[in-house]
C-alpha positions as CSV (number, residue, x, y, z in Angstrom):
1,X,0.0,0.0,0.0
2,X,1.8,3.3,-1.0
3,X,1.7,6.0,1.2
4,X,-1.1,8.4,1.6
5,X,-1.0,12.3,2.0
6,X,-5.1,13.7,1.9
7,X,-6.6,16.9,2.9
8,X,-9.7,16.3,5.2
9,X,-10.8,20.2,5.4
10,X,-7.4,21.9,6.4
11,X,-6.0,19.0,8.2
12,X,-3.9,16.6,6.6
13,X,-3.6,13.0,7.2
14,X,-1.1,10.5,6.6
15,X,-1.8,6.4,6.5
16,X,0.5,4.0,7.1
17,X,1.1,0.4,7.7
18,X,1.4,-1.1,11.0
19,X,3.7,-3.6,9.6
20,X,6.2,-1.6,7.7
21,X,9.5,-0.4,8.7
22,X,8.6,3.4,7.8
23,X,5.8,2.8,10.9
24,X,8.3,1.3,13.2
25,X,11.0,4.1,12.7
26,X,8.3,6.7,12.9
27,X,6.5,5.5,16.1
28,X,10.5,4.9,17.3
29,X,11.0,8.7,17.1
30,X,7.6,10.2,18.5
31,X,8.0,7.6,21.7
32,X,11.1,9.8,22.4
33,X,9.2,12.5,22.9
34,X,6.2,11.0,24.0
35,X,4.2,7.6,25.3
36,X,2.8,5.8,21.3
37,X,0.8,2.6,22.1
38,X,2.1,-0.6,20.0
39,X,-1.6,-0.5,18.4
40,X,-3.2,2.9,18.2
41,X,-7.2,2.2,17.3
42,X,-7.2,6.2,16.6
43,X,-5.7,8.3,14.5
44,X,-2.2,10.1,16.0
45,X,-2.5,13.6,16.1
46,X,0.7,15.6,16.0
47,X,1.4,19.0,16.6
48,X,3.8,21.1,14.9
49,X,7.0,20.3,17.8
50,X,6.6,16.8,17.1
51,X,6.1,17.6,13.1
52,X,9.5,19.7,12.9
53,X,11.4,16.7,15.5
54,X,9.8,13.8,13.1
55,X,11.0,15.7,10.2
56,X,15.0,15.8,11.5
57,X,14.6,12.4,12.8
58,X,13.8,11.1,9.4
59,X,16.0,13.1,7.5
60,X,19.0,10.9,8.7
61,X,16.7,7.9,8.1
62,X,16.9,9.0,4.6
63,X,20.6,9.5,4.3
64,X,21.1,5.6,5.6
65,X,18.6,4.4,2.9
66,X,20.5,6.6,0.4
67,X,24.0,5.7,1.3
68,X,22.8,2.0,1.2
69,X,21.0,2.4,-2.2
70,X,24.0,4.5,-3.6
71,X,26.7,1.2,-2.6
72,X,24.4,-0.9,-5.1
73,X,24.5,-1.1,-8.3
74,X,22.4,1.6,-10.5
75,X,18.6,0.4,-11.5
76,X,17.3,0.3,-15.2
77,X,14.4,-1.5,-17.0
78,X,10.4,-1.9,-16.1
79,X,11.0,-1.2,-12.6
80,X,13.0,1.5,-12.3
81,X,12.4,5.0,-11.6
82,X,13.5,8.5,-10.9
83,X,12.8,9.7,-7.5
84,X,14.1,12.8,-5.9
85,X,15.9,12.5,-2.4
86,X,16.1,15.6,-0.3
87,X,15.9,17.5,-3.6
88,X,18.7,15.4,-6.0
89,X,17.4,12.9,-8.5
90,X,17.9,9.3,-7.5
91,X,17.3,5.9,-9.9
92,X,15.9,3.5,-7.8
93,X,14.0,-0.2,-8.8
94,X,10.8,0.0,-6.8
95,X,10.1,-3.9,-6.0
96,X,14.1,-4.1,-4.4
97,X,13.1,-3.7,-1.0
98,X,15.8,-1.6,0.0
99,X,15.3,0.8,-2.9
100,X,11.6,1.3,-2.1
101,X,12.3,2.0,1.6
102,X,14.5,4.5,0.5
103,X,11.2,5.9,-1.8
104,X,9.1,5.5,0.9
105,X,10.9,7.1,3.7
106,X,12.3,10.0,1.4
107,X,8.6,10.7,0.1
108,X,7.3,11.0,3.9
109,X,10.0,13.3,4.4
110,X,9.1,15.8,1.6
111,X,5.5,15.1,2.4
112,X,6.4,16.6,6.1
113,X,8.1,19.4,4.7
114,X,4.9,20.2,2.5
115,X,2.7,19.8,5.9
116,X,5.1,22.1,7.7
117,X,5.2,24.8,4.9
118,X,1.4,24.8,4.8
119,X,1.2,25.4,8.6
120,X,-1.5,23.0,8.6
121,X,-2.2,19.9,11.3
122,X,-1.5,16.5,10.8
123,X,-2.5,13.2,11.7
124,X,-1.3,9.9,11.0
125,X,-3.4,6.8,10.4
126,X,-2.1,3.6,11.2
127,X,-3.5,0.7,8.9
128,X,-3.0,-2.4,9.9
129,X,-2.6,-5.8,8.1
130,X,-5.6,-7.6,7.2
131,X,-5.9,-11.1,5.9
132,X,-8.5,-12.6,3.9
133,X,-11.4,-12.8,6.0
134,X,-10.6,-9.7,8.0
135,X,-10.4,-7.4,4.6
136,X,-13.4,-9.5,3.4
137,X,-15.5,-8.3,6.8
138,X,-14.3,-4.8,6.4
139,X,-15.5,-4.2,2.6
140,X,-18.6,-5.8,4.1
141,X,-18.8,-3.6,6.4
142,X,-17.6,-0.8,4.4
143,X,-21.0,-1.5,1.8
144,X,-23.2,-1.8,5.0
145,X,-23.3,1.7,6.6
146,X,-25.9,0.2,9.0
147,X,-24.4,-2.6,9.8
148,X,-24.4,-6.0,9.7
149,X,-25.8,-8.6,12.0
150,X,-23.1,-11.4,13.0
151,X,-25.9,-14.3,12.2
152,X,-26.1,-13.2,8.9
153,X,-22.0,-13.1,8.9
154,X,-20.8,-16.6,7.7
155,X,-24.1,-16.5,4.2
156,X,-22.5,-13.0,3.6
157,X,-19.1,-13.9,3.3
158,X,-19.4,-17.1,1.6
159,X,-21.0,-15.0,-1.0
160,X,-18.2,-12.9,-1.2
161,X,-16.3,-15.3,-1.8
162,X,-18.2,-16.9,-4.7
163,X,-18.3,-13.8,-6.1
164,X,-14.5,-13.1,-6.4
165,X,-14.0,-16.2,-7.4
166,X,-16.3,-15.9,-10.3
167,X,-14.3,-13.1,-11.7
168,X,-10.9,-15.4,-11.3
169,X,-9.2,-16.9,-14.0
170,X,-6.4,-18.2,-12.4
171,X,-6.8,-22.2,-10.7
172,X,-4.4,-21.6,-7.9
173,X,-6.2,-18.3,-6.9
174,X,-9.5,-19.9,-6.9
175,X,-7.9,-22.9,-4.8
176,X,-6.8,-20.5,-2.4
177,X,-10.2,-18.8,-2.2
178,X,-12.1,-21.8,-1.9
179,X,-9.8,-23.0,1.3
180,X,-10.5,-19.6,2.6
181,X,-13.9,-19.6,2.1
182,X,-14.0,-23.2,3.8
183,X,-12.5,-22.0,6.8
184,X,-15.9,-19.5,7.6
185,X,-17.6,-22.3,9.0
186,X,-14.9,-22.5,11.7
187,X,-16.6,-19.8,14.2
188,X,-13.1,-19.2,15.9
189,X,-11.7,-17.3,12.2
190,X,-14.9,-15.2,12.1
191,X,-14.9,-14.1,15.6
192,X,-11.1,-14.2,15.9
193,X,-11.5,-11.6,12.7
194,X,-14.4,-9.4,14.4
195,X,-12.0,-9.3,17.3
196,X,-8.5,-7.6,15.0
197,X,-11.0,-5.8,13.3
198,X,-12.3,-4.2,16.5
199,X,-8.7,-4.0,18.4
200,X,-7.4,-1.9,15.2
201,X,-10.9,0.5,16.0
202,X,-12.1,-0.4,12.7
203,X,-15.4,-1.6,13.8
204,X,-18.0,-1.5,16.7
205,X,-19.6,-4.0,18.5
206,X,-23.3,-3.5,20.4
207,X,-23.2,-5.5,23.9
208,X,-25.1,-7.9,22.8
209,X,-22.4,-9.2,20.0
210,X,-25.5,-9.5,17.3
211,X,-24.4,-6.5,15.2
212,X,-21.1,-4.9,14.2
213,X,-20.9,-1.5,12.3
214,X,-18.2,0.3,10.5
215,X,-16.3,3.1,11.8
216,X,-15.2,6.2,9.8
217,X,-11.9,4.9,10.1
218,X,-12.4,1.8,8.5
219,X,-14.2,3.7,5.7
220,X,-11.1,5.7,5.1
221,X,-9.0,2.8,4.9
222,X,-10.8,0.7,2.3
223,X,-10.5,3.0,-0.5
């Protein structure tokens, strides 16, 4: 998922993985200045101290990467592309994993700058990963702005799941949906998966457990 810089009414908001290095070194640097829970279920709001200490951290982040990328050999063909890093033109091969966290980093870092120049806010919006089911839930959810009742769960996504599968060409894909779809009669995945969702503050629960509902961040995830 490539990073994500949009304008909600003069504040801007950045998502980012929960998985991905660029999370781990960011969250590393604002828990210097301040407590960052391992799983934030809201967005992280940052004010313009922690903007201009993020943006210093990160631009020796971006050096590292740059050094590394620079001791490699240069990129050509399909892959490769021209970036600019802290304002010089670099070639870099965007599925090398090393290049891209180079691309990543040094376009969060510009993206900073940009928020900073604006004098506008900022928040940062921490997606994490989903698996099948989970994301399979979620666009459920997503289509069902009133919700959706948890006995009606298991029909739902077994429909969902014919329905991808209909548009699927590829035999090992469909294998790989149909053991995925088998597993939703196991009611440890489905409530294991209304569980993540929940933890991550992607969806609500009423007491009763017989219907969950979408949150706006989960509708500003799946987009």
């Amino acid at each position: 998922m490539e990073l994500q810089l949009f304008d909600t009414g003069g504040r801007f908001r950045f998502r980012l993985n929960l998985g991905e290095p660029l999370w781990t070194a960011v969250r590393g640097a604002l828990s210097r200045i301040s407590p960052v829970p391992d799983v934030p279920a809201d967005d992280i709001e940052l004010d313009r101290p922690q903007l201009e200490y993020l943006l210093r951290d990160l631009e020796h982040l971006v050096r590292k990467h740059k050094e590394t990328v620079m001791s490699m050999h240069s990129e050509s063909g399909y892959d490769a592309a021209t970036v600019m890093v802290l304002g010089e033109p670099m070639r870099v091969n965007v599925r090398n994993p090393v290049h891209y966290q180079l691309k990543r980093t040094s376009d969060f870092h510009g993206s900073l700058q940009e928020v900073l120049d604006a004098r506008l806010g900022l928040r940062l919006l921490v997606v994490p990963d989903l698996n099948s089911h989970q994301f399979r839930i979620a666009s459920l959810l997503k289509a069902s702005p009133r919700g959706v009742k948890t006995t009606d769960l298991k029909v739902l996504l077994q429909r969902a799941y014919d329905t991808v599968k209909r548009s699927i060409t590829s035999d090992e894909v469909r294998e790989e949906l149909d053991r995925d779809a088998q597993l939703i009669d196991e009611q440890p995945v489905v409530r294991r998966s209304i569980d993540y969702l929940k933890q991550y503050g992607l969806l609500l629960e009423d007491s009763s457990h017989a219907t969950i509902h979408p949150t706006e961040k989960l509708k500003q995830i799946l987009v």
